[in-house]
N, C-alpha and C positions, 0 to 999 in steps of 0.2 A: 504494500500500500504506500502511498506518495503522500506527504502534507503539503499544503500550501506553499510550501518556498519548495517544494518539489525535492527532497530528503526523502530517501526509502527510506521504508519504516517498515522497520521488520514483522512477520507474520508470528502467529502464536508456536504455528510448529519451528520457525525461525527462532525463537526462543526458547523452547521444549529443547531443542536440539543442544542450542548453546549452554542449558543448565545442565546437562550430563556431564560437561567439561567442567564446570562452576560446582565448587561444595558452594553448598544455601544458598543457592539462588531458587527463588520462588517467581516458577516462570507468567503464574497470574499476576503479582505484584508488579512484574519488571511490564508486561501487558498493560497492564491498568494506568502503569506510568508514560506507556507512551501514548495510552488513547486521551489520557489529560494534555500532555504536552502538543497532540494535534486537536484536541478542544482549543488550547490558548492559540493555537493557530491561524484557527479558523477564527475567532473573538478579534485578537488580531486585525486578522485582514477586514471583517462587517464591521466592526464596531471602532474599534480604534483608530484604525491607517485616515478613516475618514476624518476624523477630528485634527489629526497631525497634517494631514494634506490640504483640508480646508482654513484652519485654524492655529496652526502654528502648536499644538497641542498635545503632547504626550498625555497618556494617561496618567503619570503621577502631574504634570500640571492639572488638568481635571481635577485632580482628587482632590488637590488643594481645595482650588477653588470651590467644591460641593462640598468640604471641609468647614469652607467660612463662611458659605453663604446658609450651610443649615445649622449653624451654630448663632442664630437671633443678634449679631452684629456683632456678636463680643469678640473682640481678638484671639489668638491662639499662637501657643508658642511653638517656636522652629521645631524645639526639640520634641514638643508632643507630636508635630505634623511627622518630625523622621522617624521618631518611636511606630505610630500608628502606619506609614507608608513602608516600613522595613526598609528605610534608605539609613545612610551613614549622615552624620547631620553636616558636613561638607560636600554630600552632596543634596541635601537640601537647603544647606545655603546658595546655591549655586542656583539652583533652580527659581529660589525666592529673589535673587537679584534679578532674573534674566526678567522672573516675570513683574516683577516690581519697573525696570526699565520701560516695559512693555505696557506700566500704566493701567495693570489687571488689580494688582494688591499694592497698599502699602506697608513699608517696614517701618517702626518705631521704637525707640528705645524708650523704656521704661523708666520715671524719672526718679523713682528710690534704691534701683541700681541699674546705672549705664551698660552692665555689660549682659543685661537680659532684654533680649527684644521684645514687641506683638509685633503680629501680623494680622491685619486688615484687608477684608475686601472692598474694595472700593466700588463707583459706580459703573467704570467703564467694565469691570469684571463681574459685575453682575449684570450690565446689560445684555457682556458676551453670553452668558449663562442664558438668562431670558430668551435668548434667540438661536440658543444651539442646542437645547434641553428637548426640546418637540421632535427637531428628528435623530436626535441621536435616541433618549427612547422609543420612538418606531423603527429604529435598527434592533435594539435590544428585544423589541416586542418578537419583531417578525425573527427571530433568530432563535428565540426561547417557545412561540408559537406550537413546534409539535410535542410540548410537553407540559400536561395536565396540572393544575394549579399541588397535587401532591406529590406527583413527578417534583416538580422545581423545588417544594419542600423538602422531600428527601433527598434531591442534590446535595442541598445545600446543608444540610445533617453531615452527606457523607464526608463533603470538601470540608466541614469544619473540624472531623476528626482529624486530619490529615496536617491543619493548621494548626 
């Protein structure tokens, strides 16, 4: 089987085979882990590429962003944003400049110690928000579409064990 960026992807007797040679390899495990890595693939390509193509927009920019805008105006700190994004907080400074320059968020330092920031969404980033929100959920929609509202429940059971 082929993913998206066109990467064979090995079959299950493709694996079967290769754990004969492997002590503890459990060949449903090492399976299970590729058909998630060609899930994010595909997620990828419908969901994301579009945002980064149209919008200048990684999904950790995103995330920010629906970070501060469902957070009722209050600021949020770097380091909770790299905590909660599983980034290094270097490179979530990095990103908060790019998008600070970009006039999405502001950064501010904090005036009972200069050396703890907030981060603010401002109005230009939440306008982008407002106008990119409708169809990026009708991609999400139509992409999660062939599975029943306990389908998606239980994905989402399974993927949080895994986290």
């Amino acid at each position: 089987m082929r993913n998206s960026v066109g990467q064979h992807m090995p079959t299950e007797q493709d694996i079967k085979k290769m754990a004969q040679n492997v002590a503890a390899v459990d060949a449903s495990s090492v399976m299970s882990m590729f058909k998630i890595l060609e899930a994010g693939n595909i997620i990828q390509q419908k969901i994301m590429d579009p945002l980064e193509r149209d919008y200048d927009l990684s999904g950790s920019k995103m995330s920010i962003l629906m970070m501060l805008y469902n957070n009722d105006n209050h600021p949020l700190s770097p380091s909770l944003m790299a905590e909660k994004l599983h980034v290094s907080r270097a490179n979530i400074s990095a990103m908060l400049k790019r998008m600070e320059r970009n006039e999405l968020i502001e950064i501010r330092t904090q005036v009972a110690d200069a050396r703890n920031k907030e981060v603010y969404l401002v109005n230009k980033g939440k306008e982008l928000l407002n106008s990119i929100l409708p169809a990026h959920y009708q991609r999400i929609h139509q992409l999660m579409e062939p599975l029943n509202e306990q389908d998606r429940n239980k994905l989402m059971v399974l993927l949080d064990l895994i986290n």
